[in-house]
C-alpha positions in Angstrom: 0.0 0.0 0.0 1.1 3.5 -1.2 2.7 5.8 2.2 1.1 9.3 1.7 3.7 10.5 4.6 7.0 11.7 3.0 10.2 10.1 5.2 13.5 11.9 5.6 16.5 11.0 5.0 17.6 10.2 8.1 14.2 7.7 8.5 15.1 6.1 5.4 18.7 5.8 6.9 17.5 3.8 10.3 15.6 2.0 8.3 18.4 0.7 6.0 20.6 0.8 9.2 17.8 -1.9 10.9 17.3 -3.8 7.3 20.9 -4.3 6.9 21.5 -5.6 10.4 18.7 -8.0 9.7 20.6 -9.4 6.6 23.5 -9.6 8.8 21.7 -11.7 11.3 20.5 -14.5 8.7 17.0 -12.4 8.7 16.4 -12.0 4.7 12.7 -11.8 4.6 12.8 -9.1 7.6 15.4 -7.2 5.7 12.9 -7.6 2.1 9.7 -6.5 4.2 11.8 -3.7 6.4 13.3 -2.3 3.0 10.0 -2.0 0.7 8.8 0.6 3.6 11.5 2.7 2.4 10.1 4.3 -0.7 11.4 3.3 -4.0 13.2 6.4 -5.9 10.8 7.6 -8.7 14.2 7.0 -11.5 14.1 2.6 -10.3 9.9 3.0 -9.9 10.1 4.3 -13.4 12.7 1.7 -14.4 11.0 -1.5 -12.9 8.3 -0.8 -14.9 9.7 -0.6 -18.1 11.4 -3.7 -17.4 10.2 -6.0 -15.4 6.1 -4.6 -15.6 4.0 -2.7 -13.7 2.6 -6.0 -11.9 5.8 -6.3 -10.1 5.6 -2.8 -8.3 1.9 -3.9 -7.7 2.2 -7.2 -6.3 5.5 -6.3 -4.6 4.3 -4.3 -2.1 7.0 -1.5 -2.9 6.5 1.8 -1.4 5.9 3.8 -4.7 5.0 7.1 -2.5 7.6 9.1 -4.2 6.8 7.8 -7.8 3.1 8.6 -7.0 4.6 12.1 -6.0 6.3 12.6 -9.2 4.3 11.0 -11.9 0.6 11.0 -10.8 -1.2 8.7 -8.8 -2.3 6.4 -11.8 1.0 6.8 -13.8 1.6 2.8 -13.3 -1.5 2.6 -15.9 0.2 5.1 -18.4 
């Protein structure tokens, strides 16, 4: 679900910080679900889509607040 809340970059730093430290620990589906609450940068949003589809960034459950920001709240249907 889209995050209507814009984080700073120091939030998107703990997160990371906590995601990483998961990995670390052995955790790798803690750090995949920790690091999809970080939004995705609109440039990889933009990317993934071309790419991969828009299905993927829709089933993902990717934080796309910052694509949605950018390109429009239905620009995954463009």
């Amino acid at each position: 679900m889209p995050q209507t809340q814009t984080m700073t970059l120091d939030e998107k730093l703990t997160i990371s910080n906590k995601a990483i430290a998961l990995k670390n620990s052995g955790d790798l589906d803690g750090y995949n679900r920790l690091m999809k609450t970080v939004p995705m940068p609109p440039y990889l949003a933009k990317v993934a889509k071309e790419k991969i589809g828009k299905d993927f960034l829709i089933n993902g459950g990717w934080n796309l607040s910052e694509a949605e920001a950018k390109f429009g709240q239905d620009w995954l249907n463009k």
